[in-house]
C-alpha positions in Angstrom: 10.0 -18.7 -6.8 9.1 -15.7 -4.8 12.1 -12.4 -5.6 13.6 -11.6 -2.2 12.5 -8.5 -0.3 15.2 -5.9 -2.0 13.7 -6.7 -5.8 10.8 -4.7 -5.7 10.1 -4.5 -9.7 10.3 -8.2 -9.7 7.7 -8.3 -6.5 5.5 -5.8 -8.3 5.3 -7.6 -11.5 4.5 -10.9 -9.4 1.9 -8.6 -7.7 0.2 -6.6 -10.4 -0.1 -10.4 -12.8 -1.6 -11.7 -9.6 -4.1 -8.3 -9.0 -4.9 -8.8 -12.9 -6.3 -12.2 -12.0 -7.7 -11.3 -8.7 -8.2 -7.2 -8.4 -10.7 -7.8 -5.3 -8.3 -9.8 -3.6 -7.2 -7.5 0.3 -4.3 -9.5 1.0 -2.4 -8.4 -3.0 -3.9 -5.4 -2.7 -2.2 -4.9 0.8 0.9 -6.2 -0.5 1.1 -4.0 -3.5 0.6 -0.9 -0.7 3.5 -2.2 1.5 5.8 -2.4 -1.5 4.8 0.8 -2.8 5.6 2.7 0.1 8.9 0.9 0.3 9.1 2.4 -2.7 8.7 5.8 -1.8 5.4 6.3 -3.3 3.5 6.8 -0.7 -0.3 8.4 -2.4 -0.3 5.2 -4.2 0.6 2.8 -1.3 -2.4 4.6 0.6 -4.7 3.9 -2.4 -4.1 0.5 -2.2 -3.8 0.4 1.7 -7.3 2.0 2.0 -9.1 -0.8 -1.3 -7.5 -3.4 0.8 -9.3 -2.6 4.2 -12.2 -1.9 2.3 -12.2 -5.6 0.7 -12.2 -6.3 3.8 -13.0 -4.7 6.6 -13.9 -7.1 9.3 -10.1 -8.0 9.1 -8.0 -6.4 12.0 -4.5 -7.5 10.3 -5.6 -5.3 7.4 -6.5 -2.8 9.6 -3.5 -2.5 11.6 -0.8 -2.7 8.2 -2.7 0.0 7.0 -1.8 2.2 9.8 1.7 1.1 9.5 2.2 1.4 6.1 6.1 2.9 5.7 6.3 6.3 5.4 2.7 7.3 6.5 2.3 8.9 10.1 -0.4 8.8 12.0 -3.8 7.1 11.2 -3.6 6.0 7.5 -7.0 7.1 7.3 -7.3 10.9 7.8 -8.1 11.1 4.4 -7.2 14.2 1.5 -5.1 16.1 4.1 -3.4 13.4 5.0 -2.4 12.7 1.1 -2.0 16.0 0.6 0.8 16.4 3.6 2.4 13.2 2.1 2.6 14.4 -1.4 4.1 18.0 -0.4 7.1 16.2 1.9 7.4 14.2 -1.2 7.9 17.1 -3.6 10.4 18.7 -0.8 12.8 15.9 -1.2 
């Protein structure tokens, strides 16, 4: 039985057993990224955003959630500024 959307600890601990099992797998890694920036943890969601699209980067979907990860603006991809911007409006919260 999958937890419904609101239980994220239950979703994680579905998600990390599952990356234990498969770590190279895009689509957990993806959906470890989505639920960490639901989450509010937004460096970490782009960590696994970014190992996702590189698992596989032929795959648009991937791609595009990237870029729409929660709480990211912009292209997911601009890199240390980027994380750097997020972690600062982070810390002003």
């Amino acid at each position: 039985m999958v937890p419904e959307p609101g239980h994220l600890w239950e979703r994680q601990s579905l998600l990390l057993k599952g990356l234990s099992l498969s770590p190279d797998n895009a689509e957990l890694n993806m959906r470890e990224a989505e639920l960490l920036a639901e989450a509010g943890r937004f460096h970490e969601a782009l960590a696994y955003g970014r190992r996702a699209a590189s698992l596989d980067p032929l795959d648009p979907v991937l791609a595009f959630e990237l870029e729409r990860l929660p709480g990211l603006r912009g292209p997911a991809r601009r890199g240390q500024k980027h994380d750097r911007q997020c972690g600062q409006a982070l810390a002003r919260r």
